[in-house]
ROMARGU-121071 format. One record per atom (N, C-alpha, C): residue number from 1; residue in three letters; atom name; x, y, z. Coordinates in nm, 2 decimals, always signed. Atoms other than C-alpha are relative to their C-alpha. Layout:
<sedrens>
   nr  rest  atom      px      py      pz
  NUM   ala    CA       X       Y       Z
...
</sedrens>
This chain:
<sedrens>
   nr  rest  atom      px      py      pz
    1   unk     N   -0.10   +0.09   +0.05
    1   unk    CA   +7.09  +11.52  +13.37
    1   unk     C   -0.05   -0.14   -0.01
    2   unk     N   +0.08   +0.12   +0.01
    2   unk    CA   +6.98  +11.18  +13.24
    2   unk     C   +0.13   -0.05   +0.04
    3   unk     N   -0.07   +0.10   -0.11
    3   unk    CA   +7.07  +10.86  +13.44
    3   unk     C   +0.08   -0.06   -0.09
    4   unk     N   -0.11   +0.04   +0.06
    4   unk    CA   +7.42  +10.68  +13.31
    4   unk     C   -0.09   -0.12   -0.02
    5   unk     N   +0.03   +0.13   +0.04
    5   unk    CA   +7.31  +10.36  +13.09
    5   unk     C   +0.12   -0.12   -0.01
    6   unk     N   -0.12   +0.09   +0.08
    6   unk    CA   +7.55  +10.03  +13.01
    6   unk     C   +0.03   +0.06   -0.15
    7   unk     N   -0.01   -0.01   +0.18
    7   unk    CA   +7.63  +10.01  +12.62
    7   unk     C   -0.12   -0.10   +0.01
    8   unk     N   +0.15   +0.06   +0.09
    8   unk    CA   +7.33   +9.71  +12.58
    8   unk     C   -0.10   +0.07   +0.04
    9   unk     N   +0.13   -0.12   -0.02
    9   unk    CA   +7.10  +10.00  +12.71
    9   unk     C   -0.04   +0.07   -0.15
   10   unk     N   -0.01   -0.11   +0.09
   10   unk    CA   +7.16  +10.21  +12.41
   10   unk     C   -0.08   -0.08   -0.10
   11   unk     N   +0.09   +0.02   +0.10
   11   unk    CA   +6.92  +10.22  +12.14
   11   unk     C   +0.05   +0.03   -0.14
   12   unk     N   -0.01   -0.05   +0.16
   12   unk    CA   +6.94  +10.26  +11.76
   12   unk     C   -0.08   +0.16   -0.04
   13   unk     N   +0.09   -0.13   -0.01
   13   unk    CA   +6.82  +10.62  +11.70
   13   unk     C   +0.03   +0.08   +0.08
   14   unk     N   -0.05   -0.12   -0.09
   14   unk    CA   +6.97  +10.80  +11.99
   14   unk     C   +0.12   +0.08   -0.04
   15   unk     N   -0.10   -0.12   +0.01
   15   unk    CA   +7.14  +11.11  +11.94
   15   unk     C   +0.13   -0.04   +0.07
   16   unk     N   -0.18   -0.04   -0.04
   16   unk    CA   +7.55  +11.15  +11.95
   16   unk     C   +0.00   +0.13   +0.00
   17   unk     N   -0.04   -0.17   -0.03
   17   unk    CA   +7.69  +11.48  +12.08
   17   unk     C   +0.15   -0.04   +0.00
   18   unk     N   -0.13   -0.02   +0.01
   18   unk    CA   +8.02  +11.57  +12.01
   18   unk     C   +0.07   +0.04   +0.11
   19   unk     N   -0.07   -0.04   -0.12
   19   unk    CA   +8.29  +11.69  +12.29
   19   unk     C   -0.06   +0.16   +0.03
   20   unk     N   -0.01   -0.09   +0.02
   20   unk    CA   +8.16  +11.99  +12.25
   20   unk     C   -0.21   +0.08   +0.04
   21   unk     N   +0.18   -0.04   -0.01
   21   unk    CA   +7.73  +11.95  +12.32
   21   unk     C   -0.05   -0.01   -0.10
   22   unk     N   +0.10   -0.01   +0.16
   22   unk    CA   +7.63  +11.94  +11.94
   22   unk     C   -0.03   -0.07   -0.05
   23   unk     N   +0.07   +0.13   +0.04
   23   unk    CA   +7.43  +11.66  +11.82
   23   unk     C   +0.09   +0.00   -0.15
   24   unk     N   -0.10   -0.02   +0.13
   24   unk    CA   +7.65  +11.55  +11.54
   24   unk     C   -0.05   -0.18   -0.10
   25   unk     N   +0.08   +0.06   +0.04
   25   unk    CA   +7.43  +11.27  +11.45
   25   unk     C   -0.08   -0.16   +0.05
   26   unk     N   +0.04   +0.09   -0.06
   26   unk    CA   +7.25  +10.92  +11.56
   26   unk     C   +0.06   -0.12   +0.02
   27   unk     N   -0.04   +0.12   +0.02
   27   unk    CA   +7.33  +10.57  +11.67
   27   unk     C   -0.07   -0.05   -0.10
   28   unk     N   +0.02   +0.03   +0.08
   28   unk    CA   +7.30  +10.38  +11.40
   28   unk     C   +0.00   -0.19   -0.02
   29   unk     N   -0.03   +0.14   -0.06
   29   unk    CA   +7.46  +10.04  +11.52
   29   unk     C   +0.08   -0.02   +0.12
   30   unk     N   -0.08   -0.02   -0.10
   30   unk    CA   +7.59   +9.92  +11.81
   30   unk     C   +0.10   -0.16   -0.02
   31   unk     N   -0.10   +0.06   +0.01
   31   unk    CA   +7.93   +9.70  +11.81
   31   unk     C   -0.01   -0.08   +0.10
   32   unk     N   +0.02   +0.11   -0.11
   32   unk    CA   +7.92   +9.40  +12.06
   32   unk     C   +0.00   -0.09   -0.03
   33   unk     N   +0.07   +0.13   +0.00
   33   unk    CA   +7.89   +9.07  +12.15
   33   unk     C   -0.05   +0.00   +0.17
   34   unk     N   +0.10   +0.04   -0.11
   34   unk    CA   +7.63   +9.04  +12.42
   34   unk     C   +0.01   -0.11   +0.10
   35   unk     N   +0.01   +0.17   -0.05
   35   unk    CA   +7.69   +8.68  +12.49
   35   unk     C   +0.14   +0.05   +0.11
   36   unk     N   -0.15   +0.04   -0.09
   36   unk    CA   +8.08   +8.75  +12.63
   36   unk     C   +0.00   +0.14   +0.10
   37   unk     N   +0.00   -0.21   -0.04
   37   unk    CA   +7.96   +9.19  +12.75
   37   unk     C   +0.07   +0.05   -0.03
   38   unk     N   -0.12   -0.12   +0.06
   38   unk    CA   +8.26   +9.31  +12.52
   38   unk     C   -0.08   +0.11   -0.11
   39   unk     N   +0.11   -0.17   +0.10
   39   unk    CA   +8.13   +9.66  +12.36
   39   unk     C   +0.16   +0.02   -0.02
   40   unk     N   -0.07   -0.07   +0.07
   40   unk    CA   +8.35   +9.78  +12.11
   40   unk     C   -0.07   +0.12   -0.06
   41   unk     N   +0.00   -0.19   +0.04
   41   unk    CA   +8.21  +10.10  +11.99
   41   unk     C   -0.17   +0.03   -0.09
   42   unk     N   +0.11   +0.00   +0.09
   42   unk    CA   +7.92  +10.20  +11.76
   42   unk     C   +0.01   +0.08   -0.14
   43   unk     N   -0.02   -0.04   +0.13
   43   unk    CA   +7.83  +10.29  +11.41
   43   unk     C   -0.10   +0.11   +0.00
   44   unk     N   +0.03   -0.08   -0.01
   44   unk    CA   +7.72  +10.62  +11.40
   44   unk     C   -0.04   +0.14   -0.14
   45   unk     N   +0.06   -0.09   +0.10
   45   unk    CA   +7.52  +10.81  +11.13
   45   unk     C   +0.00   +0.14   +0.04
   46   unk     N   -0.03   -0.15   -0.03
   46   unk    CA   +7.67  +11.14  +11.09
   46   unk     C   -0.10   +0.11   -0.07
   47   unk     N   +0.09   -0.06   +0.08
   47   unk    CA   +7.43  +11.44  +10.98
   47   unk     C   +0.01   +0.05   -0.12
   48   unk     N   -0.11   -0.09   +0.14
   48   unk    CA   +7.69  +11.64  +10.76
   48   unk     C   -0.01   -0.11   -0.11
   49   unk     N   -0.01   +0.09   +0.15
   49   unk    CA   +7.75  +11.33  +10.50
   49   unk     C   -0.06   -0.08   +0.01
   50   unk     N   +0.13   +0.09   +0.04
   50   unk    CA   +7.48  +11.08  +10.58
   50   unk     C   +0.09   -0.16   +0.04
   51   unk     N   -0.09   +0.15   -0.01
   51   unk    CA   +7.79  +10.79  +10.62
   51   unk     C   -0.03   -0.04   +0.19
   52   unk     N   +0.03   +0.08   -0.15
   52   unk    CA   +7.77  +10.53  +10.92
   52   unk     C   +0.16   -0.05   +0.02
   53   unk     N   -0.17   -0.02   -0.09
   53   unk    CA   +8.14  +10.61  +11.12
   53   unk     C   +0.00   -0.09   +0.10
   54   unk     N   +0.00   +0.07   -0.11
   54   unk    CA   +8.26  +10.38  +11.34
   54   unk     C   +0.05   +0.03   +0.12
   55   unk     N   -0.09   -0.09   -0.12
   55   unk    CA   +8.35  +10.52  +11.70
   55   unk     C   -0.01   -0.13   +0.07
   56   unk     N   -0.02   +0.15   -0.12
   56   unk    CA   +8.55  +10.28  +11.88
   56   unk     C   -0.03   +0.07   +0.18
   57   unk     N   +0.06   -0.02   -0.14
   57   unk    CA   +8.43  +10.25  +12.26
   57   unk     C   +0.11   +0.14   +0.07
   58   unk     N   -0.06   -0.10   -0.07
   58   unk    CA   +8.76  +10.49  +12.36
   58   unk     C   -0.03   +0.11   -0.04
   59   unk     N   +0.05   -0.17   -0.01
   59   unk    CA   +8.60  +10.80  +12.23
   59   unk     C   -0.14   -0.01   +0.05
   60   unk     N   +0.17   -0.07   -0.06
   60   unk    CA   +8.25  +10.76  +12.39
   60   unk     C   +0.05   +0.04   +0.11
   61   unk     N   -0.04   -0.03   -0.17
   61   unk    CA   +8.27  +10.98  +12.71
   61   unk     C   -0.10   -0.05   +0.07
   62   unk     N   +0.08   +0.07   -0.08
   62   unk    CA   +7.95  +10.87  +12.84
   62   unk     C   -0.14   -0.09   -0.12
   63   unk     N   +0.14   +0.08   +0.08
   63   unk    CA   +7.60  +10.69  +12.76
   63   unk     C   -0.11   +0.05   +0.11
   64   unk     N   +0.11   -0.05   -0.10
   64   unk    CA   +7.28  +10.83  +12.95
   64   unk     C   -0.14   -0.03   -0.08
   65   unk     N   +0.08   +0.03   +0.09
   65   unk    CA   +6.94  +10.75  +12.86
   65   unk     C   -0.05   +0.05   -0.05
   66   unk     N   +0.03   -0.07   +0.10
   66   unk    CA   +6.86  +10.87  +12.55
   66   unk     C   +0.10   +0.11   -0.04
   67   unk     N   -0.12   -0.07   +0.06
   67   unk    CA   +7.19  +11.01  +12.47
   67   unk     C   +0.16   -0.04   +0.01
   68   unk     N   -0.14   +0.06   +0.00
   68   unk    CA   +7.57  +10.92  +12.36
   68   unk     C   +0.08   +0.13   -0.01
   69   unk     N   -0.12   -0.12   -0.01
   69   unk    CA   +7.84  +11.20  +12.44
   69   unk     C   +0.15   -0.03   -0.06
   70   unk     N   -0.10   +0.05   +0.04
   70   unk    CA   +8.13  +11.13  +12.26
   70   unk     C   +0.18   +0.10   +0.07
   71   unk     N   -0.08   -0.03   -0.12
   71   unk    CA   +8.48  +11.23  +12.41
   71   unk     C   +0.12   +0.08   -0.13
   72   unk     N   -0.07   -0.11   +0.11
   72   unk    CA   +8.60  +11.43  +11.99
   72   unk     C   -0.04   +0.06   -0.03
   73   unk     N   +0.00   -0.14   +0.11
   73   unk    CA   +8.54  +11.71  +11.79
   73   unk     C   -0.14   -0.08   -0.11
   74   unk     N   +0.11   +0.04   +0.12
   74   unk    CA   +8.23  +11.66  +11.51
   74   unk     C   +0.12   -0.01   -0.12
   75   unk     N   -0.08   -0.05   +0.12
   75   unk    CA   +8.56  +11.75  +11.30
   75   unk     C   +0.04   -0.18   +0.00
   76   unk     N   -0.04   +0.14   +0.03
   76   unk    CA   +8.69  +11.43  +11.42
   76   unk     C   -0.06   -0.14   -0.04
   77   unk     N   +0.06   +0.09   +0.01
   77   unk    CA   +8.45  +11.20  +11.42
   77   unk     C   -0.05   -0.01   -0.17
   78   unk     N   +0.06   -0.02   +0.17
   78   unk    CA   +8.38  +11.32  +11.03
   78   unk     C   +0.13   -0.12   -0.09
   79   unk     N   -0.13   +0.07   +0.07
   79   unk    CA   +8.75  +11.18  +10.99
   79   unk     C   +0.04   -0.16   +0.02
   80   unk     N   -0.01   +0.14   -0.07
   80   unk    CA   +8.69  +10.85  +11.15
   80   unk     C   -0.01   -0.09   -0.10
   81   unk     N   +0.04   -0.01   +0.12
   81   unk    CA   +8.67  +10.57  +10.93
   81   unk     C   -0.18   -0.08   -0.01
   82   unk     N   +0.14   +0.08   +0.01
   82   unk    CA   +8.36  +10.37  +10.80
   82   unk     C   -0.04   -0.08   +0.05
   83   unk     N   +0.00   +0.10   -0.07
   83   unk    CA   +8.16  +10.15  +10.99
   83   unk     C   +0.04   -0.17   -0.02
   84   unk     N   -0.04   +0.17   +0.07
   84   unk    CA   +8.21   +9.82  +10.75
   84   unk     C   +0.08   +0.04   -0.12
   85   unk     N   -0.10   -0.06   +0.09
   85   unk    CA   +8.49   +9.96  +10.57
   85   unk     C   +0.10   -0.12   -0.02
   86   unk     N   -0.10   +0.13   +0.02
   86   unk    CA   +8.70   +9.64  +10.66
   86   unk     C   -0.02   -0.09   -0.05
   87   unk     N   +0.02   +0.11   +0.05
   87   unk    CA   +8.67   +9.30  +10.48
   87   unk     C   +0.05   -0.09   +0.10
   88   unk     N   -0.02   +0.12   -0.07
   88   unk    CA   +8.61   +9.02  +10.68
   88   unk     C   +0.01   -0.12   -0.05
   89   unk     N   -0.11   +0.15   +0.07
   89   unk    CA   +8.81   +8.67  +10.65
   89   unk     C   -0.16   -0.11   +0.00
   90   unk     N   +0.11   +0.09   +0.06
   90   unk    CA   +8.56   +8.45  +10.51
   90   unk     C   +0.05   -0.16   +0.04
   91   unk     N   -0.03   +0.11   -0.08
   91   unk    CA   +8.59   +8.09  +10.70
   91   unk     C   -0.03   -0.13   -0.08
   92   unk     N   +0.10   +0.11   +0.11
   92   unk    CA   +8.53   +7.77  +10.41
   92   unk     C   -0.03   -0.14   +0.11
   93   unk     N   +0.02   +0.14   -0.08
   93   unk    CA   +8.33   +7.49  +10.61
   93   unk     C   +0.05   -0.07   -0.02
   94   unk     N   -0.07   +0.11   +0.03
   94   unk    CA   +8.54   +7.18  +10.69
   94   unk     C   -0.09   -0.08   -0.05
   95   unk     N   +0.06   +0.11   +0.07
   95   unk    CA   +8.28   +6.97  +10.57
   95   unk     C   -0.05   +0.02   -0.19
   96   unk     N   +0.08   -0.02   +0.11
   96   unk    CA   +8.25   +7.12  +10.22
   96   unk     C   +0.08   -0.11   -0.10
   97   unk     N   -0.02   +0.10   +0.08
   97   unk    CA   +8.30   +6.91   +9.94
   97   unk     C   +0.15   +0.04   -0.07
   98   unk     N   -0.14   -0.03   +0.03
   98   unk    CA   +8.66   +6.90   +9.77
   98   unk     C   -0.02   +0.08   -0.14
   99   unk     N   +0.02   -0.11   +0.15
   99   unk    CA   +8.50   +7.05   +9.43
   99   unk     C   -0.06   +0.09   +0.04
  100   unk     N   +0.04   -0.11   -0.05
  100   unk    CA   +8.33   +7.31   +9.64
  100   unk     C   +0.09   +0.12   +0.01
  101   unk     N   -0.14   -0.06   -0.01
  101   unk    CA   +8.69   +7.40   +9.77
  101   unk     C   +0.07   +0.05   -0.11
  102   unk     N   -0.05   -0.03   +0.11
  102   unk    CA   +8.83   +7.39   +9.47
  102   unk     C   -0.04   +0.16   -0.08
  103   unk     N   +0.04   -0.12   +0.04
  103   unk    CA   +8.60   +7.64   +9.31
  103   unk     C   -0.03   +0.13   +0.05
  104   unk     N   -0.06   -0.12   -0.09
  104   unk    CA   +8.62   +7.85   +9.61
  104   unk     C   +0.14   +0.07   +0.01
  105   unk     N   -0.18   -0.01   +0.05
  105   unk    CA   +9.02   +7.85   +9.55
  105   unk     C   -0.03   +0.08   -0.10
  106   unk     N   -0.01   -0.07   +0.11
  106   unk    CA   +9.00   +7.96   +9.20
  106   unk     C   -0.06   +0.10   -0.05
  107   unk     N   +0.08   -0.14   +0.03
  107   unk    CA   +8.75   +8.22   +9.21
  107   unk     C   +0.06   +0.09   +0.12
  108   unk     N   -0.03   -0.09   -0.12
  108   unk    CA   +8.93   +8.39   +9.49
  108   unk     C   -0.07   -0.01   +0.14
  109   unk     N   +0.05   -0.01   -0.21
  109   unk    CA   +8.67   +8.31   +9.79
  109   unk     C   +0.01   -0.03   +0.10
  110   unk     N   -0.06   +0.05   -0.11
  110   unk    CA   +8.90   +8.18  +10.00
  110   unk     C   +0.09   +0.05   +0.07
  111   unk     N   -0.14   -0.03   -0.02
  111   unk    CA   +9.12   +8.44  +10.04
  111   unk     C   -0.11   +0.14   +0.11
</sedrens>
């Protein structure tokens, strides 16, 4: 039985196993910020469709070195959704120029 790791242990490349023992495919990315030690989950390249799933930290059951045990089904984790599936709020610097703004306004990149 390999020794229990943190989350900034884990590597890119290590095997996920499903609830179940079955390698159901690799880390792929890991979700964090280092700086504050919040772990939210990782992005995990499944073998079946090749997509990078995002498993939030409540389904990992463990971390050991050189392997992530997850705490669902391969069924579920197939159902999970994408790892950058969300759109993120795009922030316009306060120092930008007021026709910068502008043309950020009207082309939509401000929203």
């Amino acid at each position: 039985m390999p020794d229990p790791v943190a989350w900034k242990a884990v590597e890119k490349g290590w095997p996920v196993y499903d609830r179940d023992g079955a390698q159901i495919g690799t880390v792929h990315e890991i979700a964090g910020d280092t700086e504050h030690d919040i772990w939210d989950g990782f992005g995990v390249r499944l073998r079946a469709l090749g997509h990078v799933k995002y498993v939030p930290a409540e389904n990992v059951a463990s971390m050991a070195v050189g392997e992530v045990r997850l705490g669902i089904s391969g069924d579920e984790a197939q159902r999970l959704g994408d790892m950058h599936a969300e759109v993120e709020e795009q922030i316009i610097p306060e120092k930008s120029r007021w026709y910068q703004r502008l043309a950020w306004w009207t082309t939509g990149r401000d929203r």
